[in-house]
N, C-alpha and C positions, 0 to 999 in steps of 0.2 A: 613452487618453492618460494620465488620472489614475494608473490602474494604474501603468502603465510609469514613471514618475514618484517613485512610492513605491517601485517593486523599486530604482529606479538610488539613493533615498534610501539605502535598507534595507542595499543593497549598501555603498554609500560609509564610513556607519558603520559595519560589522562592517571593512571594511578598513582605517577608521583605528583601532579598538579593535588589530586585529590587530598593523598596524605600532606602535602605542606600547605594546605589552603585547615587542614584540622589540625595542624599545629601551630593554627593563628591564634593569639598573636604571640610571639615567641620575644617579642620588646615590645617598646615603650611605642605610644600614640601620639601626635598628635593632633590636638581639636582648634581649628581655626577658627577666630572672629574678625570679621571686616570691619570693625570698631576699636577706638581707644576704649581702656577700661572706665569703668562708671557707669556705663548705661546698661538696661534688661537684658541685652543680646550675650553681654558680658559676663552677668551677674547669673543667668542662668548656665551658661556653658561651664562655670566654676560651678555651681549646684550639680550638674548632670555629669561632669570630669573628675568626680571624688567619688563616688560609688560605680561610678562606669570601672573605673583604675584598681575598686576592691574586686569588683564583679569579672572583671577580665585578668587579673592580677597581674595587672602592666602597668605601669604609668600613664595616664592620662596628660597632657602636656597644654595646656592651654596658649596660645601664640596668637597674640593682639598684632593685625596687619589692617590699620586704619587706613582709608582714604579715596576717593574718587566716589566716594558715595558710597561704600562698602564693596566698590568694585574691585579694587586692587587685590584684597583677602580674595574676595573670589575666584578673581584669576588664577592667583596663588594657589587654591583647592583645587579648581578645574583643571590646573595643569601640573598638579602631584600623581606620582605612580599609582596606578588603580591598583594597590596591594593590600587596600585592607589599616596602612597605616596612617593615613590623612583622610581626619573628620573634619566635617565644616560646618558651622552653626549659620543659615539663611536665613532669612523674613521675607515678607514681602515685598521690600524694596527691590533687597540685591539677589531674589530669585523671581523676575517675572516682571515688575515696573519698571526697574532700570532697562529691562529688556525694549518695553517700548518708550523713554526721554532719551535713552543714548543711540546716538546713530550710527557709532563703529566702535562695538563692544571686540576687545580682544579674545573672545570666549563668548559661548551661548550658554548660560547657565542653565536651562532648557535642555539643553545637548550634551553637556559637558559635565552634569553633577545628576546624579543619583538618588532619585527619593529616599529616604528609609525611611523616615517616619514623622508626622507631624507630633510635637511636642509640647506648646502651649499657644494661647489664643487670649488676647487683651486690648482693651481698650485703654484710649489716651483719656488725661485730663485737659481742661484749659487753664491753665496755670499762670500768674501775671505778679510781677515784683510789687511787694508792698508798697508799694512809693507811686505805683497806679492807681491816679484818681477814678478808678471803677472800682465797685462793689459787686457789679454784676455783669451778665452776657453783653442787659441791652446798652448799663452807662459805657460799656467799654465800647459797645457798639458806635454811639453816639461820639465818646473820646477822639474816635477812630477816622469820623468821619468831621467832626471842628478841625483836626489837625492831620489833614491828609498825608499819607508819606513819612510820619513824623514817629508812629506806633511802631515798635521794632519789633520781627517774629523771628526767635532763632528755631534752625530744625538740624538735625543729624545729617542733614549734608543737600547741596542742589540735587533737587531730583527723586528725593528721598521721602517716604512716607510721610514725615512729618512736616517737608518742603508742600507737599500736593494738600493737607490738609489745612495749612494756611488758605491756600489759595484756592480751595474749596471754600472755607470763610470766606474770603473777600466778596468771591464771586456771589454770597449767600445774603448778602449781608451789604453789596455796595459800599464798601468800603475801601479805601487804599494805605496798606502799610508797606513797611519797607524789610524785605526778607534778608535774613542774618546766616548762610547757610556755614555748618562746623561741621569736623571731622568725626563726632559723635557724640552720642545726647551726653558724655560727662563734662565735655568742654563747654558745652552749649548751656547745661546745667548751670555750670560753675558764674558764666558770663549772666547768667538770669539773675542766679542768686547776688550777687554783686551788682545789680541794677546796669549793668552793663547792655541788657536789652530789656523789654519792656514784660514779653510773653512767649508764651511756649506752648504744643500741643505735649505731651510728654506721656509718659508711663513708668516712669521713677520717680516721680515727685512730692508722693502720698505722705515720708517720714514730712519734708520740710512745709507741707504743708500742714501737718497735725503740730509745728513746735513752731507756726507764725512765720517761718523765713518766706513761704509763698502765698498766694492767696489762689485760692481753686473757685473758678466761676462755673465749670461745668462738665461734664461729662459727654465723653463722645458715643458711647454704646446707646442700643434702643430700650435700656431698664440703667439704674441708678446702681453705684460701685457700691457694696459692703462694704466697705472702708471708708466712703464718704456717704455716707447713706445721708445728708443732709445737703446733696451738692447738685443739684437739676441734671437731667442729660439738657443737650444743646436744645434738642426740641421742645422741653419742656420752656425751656428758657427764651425762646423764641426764634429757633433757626429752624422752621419745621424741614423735617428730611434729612438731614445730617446725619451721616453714621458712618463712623468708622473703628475697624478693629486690625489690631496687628495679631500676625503670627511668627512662630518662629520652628523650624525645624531641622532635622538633622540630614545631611546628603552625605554622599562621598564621591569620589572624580567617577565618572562612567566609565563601564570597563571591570572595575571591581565585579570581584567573583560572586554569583548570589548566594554562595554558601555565608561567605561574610556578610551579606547585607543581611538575611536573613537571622545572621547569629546578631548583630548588634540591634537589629529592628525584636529578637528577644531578650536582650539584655534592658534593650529599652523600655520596653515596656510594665517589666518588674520594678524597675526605678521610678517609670513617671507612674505607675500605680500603689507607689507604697505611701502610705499614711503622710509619714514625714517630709516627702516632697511635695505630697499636693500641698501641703498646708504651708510647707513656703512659697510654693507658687502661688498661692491664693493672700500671702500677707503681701507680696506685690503688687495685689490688686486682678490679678489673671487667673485664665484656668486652666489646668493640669490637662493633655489630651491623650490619646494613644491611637493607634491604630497599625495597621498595614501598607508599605509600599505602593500596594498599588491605591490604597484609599488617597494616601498623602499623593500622590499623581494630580489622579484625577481633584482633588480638593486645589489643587495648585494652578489647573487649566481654568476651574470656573474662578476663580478668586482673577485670573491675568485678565479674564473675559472681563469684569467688572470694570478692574481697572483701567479698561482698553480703553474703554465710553470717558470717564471722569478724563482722563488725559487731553482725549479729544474735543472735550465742553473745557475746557479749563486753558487748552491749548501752551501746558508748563514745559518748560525745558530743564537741562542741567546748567542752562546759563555759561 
């Protein structure tokens, strides 16, 4: 009788878990960014948080939690109720590189956040304030190397994609500049734009530099940006081997039920597959992806695997 008792308990709970996990979401979301507003990580999470919020008919809630290199937002996400209501917009920095330049992360973002689905995939430009006596890869090259220490590189923060891909230049190139590291590419942006530093590797900076405020010497990808179709990749321009590409995707804290991952990894996918998104992902210079949780996994192991080695040749910290 006791038995019996406990299955009809057993039972009862898995069918109320059931039904309130299909009356998600019954409120509002929020979608965390480990960034100040201005940069692509930003600028896409507001693209993906306004049909996510018709599609779900909840509010999408966007919350900017800048700092530690995008690691604070993450904590943040890593350590939200696995209920389905905290989303968290990642890259490669602050899911899997920070992993290995930090050496006592409060959270293993690995461990602690939930693939759902990779979302888009882009390369940087090399970008340098008008007021740089270069024209090109190699005169900046050359600049770089008259006035050691003296060329300023800002990036999205120590540690940070955009920190390692300086320092992938140097190391390519024998050169020595002096890194500028911000709380996110719009602060970082802003300091370029106002000559406050010299260059940037970036992925927002295609408006300013089609209306003259920047000057684009090259492209990081291994084929040339449709948006710059007249701007070398780095190889082209003389850094043979260079290449890098950012991603960006969506998680949620581990633990979440996979009936929810599952619903918004399809919500997702209708979004980043409709006309009108790719083609704003694509005036960003980036492209639109989709797939499956376990695709976006496994795409997240070999991406850390790359970045293991470049770390290790490079020997970067968070400073």
């Amino acid at each position: 009788m006791m038995h019996t008792i406990t299955r009809v308990f057993i039972v009862a709970c898995a069918c109320a878990a059931t039904l309130a996990q299909a009356a998600w979401p019954d409120k509002p979301l929020q979608l965390i960014v480990p960034y100040p507003p201005g940069g692509l990580t930003d600028a896409l999470a507001r693209a993906i948080a306004k049909p996510l919020s018709e599609r779900l008919k909840q509010p999408v809630v966007v919350q900017n939690v800048p700092g530690g290199g995008g690691n604070i937002g993450a904590a943040k996400a890593a350590k939200s109720a696995p209920d389905g209501y905290t989303i968290y917009i990642g890259n490669n920095a602050t899911v899997g590189l920070n992993t290995l330049i930090y050496k006592s992360l409060p959270f293993d973002p690995l461990v602690d956040l939930a693939p759902v689905m990779l979302v888009v995939e882009s390369q940087s430009v090399v970008v340098v304030h008008p007021g740089v006596a270069a024209q090109n890869v190699a005169e900046l090259i050359a600049l770089a190397k008259a006035r050691p220490d003296q060329v300023n590189y800002g990036s999205t923060g120590s540690g940070g994609v955009s920190h390692l891909a300086g320092e992938m230049f140097k190391g390519a190139t024998g050169t020595r500049m002096t890194h500028v590291p911000y709380k996110g590419t719009g602060p970082a942006l802003t300091d370029l734009l106002g000559g406050q530093i010299q260059m940037m590797f970036n992925d927002t900076a295609v408006p300013h530099v089609k209306n003259g405020k920047l000057r684009a010497l090259a492209v990081t990808g291994a084929k040339r940006w449709p948006l710059l179709p007249d701007v070398p990749t780095l190889a082209e321009a003389g850094v043979p081997g260079f290449e890098k590409y950012n991603w960006f995707g969506i998680f949620v804290p581990a633990g979440t039920p996979e009936l929810i991952i599952t619903s918004l990894n399809r919500e997702l996918l209708v979004i980043m597959r409709d006309p009108a998104t790719q083609k704003w992902v694509e005036s960003q210079g980036a492209e639109a992806t989709a797939g499956t949780p376990e695709e976006f996994a496994a795409f997240i192991r070999r991406d850390l695997a790359k970045w293991a080695r470049v770390v290790k040749d490079t020997g970067i910290s968070p400073e």
